[in-house]
Every structure is written in C-alpha cells, then in structure tokens.
Backbone as a printed PyTorch tensor [residue, N CA C, xyz], in Angstrom:
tensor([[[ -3.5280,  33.6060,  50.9720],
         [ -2.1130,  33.5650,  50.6550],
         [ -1.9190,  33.3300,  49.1580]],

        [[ -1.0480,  34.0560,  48.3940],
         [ -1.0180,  33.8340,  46.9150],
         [  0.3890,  32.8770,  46.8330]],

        [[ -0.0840,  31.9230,  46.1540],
         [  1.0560,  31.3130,  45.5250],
         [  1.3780,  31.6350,  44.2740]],

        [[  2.8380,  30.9800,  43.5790],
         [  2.8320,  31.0670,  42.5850],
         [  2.5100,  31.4700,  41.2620]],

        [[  1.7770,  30.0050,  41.5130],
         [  0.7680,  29.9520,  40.0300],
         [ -0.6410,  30.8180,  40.5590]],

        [[ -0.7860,  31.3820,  41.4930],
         [ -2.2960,  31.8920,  41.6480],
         [ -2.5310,  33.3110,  40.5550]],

        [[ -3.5530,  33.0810,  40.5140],
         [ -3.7790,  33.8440,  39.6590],
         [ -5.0260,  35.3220,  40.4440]],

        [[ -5.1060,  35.1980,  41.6460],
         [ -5.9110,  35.6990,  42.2930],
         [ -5.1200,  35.8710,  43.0940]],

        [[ -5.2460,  37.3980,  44.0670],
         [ -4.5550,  38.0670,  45.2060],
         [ -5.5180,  38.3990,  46.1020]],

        [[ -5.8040,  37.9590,  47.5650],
         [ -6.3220,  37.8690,  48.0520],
         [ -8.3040,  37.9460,  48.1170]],

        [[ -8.1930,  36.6410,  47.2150],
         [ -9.0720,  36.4140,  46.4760],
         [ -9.7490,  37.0860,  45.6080]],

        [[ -8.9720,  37.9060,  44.8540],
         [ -9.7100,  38.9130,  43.7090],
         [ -8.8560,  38.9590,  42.5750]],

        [[ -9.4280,  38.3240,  41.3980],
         [ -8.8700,  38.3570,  40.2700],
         [ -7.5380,  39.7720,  40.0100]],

        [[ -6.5170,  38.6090,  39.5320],
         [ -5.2120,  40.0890,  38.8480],
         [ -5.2510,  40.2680,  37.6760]],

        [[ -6.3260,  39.6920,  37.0690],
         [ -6.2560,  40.0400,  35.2420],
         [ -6.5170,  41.4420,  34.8770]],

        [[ -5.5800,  41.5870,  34.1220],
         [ -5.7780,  42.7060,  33.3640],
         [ -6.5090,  43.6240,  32.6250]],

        [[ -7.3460,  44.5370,  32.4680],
         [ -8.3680,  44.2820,  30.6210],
         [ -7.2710,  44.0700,  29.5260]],

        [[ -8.6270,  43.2100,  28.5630],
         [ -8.3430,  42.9050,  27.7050],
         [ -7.2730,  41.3060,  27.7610]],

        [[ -6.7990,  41.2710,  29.0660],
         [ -6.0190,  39.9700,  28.8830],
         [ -6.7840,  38.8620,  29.7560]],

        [[ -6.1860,  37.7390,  29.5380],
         [ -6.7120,  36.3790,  30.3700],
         [ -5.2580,  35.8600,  31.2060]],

        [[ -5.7820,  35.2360,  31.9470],
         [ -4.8740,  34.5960,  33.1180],
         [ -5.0940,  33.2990,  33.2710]],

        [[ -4.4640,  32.4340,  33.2480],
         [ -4.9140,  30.8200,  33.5620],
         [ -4.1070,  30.4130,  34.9530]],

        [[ -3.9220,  29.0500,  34.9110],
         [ -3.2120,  28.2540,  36.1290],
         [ -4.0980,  27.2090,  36.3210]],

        [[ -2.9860,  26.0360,  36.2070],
         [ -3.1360,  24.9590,  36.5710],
         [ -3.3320,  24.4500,  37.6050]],

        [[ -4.7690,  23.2650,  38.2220],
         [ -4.3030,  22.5840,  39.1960],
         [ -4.7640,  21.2130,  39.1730]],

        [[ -4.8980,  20.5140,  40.7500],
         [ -5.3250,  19.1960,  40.6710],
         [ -6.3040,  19.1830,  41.8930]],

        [[ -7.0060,  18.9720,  41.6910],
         [ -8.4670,  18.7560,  42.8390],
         [ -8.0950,  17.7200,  43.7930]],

        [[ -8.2730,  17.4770,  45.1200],
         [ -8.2390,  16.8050,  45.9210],
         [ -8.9370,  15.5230,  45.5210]],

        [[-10.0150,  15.6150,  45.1850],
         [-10.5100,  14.6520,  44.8240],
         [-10.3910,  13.9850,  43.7850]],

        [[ -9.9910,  14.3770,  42.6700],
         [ -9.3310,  13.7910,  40.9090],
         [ -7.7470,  14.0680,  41.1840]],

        [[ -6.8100,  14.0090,  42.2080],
         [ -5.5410,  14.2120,  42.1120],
         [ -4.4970,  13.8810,  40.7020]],

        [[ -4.9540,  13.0190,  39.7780],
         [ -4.4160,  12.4730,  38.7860],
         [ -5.4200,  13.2990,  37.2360]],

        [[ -6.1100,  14.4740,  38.2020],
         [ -6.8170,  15.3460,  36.6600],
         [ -6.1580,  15.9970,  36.7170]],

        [[ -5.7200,  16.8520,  35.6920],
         [ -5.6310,  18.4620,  35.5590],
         [ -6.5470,  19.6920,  35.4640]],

        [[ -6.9310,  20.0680,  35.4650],
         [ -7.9130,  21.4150,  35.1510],
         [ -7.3870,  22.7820,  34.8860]],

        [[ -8.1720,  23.1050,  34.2800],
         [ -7.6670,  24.9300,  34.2170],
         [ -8.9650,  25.7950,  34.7750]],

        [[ -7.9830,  26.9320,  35.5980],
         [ -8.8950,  27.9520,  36.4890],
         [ -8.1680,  28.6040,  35.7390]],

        [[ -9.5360,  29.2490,  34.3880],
         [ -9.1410,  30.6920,  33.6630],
         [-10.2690,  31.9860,  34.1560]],

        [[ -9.6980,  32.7030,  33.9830],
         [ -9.9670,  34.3760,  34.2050],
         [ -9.6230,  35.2610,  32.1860]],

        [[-10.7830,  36.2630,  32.5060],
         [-10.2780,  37.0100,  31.3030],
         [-11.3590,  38.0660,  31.6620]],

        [[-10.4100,  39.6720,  31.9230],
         [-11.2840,  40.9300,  31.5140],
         [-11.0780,  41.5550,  31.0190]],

        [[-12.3180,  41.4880,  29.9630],
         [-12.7470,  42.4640,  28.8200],
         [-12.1230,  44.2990,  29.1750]],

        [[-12.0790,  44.2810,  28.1410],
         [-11.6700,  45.9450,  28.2700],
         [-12.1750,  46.8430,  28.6650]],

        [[-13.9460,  46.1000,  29.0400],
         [-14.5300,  47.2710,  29.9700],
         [-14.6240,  47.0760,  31.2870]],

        [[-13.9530,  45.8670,  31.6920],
         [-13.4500,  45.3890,  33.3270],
         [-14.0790,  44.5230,  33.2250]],

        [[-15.3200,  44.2350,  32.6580],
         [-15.7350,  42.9140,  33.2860],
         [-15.1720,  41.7000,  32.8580]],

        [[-15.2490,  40.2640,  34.3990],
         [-14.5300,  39.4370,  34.5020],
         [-15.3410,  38.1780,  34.3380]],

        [[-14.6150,  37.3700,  33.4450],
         [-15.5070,  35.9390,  33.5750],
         [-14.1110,  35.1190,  33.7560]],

        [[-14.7440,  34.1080,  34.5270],
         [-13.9910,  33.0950,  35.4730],
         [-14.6390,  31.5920,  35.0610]],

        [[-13.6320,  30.8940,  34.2440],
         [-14.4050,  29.7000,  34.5080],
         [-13.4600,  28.2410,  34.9830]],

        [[-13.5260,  27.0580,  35.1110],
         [-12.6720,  26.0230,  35.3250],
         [-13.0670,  25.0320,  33.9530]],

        [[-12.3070,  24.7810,  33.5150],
         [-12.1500,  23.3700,  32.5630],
         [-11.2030,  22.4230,  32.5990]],

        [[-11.4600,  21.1680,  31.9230],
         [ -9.9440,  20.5610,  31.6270],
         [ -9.3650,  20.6710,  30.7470]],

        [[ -9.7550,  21.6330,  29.8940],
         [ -8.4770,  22.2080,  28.7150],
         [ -8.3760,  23.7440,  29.0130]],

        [[ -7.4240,  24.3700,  28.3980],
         [ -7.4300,  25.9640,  28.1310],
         [ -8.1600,  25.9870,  27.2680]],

        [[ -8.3150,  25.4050,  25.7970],
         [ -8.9890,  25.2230,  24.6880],
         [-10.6850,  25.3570,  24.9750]],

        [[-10.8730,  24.6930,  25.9370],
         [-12.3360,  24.9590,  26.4110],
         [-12.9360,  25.9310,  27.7800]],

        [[-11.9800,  26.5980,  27.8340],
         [-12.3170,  27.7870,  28.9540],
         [-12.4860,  28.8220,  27.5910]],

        [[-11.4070,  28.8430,  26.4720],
         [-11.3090,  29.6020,  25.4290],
         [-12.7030,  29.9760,  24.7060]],

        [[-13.1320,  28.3900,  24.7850],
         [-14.7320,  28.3330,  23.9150],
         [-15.9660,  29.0900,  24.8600]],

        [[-15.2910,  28.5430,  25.7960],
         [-16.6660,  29.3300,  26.9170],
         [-16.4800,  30.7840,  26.8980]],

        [[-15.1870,  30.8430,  26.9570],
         [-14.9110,  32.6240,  26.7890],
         [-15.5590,  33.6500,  25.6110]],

        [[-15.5270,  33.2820,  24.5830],
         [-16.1200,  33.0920,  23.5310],
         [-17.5700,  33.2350,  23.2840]],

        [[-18.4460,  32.2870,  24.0710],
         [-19.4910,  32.2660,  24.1600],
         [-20.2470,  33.0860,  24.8150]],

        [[-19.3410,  33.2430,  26.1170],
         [-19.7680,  34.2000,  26.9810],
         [-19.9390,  35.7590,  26.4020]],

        [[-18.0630,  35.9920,  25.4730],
         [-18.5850,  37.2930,  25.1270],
         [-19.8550,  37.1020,  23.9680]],

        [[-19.8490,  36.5830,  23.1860],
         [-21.2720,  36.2710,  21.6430],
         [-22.5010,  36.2700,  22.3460]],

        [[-21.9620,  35.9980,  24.0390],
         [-23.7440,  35.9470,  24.5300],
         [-23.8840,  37.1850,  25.0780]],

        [[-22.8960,  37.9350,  25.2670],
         [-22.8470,  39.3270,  26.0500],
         [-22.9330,  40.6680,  25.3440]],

        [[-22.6570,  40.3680,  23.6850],
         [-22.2300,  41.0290,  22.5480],
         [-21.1960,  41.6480,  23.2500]],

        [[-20.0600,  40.9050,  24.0350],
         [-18.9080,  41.7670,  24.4090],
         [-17.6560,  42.2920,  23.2310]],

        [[-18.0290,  41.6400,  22.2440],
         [-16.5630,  40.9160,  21.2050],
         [-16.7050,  42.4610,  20.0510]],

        [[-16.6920,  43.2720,  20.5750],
         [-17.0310,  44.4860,  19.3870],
         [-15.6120,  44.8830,  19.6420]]])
C-alpha cells in the first residue's frame, strides 16, 4: 500500500533518472529518531537506496557510491 510520503509503489522505487527521492520516518524501535530512506537514479537507471539520519549523509553516500562506480561523468 503506498502512502503519502512513500516513495516506493508497490515496492519498487518511483525515482526518476537523474533525480533522488527521500522520505522521512521513525523506526519502531527508535520512535523518537528520525531517519531518511533516500533513493537516487542515475541517468542510466541505475538505483541506489540507502537509509541515514541526515539527507546530508545519504547525499555523501550517494556520492561515494557514484566516485566508486565512476557513475558522476
């Protein structure tokens, strides 16, 4: 079932290429954390998915991921 803020439709990423998608939540178990479940695909479709507690650091991983992928051309 998609809510809202989901960022996934029946469990398969809706990002775009070239764009990223975030959404906020709170874990059952840390109810008083926040986290971010980000998504971002590259312009040649492929998708990386990660969770953090900042956007700022899904950003860095994003980042890394493409510098480790040589995606960033």
């Amino acid at each position: 079932m998609r809510t809202e803020n989901s960022i996934n439709q029946n469990g398969c990423s809706v990002c775009q290429a070239g764009q990223e998608n975030y959404t906020t939540f709170r874990p059952a178990h840390r109810p008083n954390t926040v986290f971010y479940q980000y998504d971002y695909r590259h312009t040649d479709s492929k998708l990386f998915s990660t969770v953090a507690p900042t956007l700022e650091e899904c950003r860095v991983k994003r980042d890394k991921w493409l510098n480790d992928n040589k995606l960033n051309k």
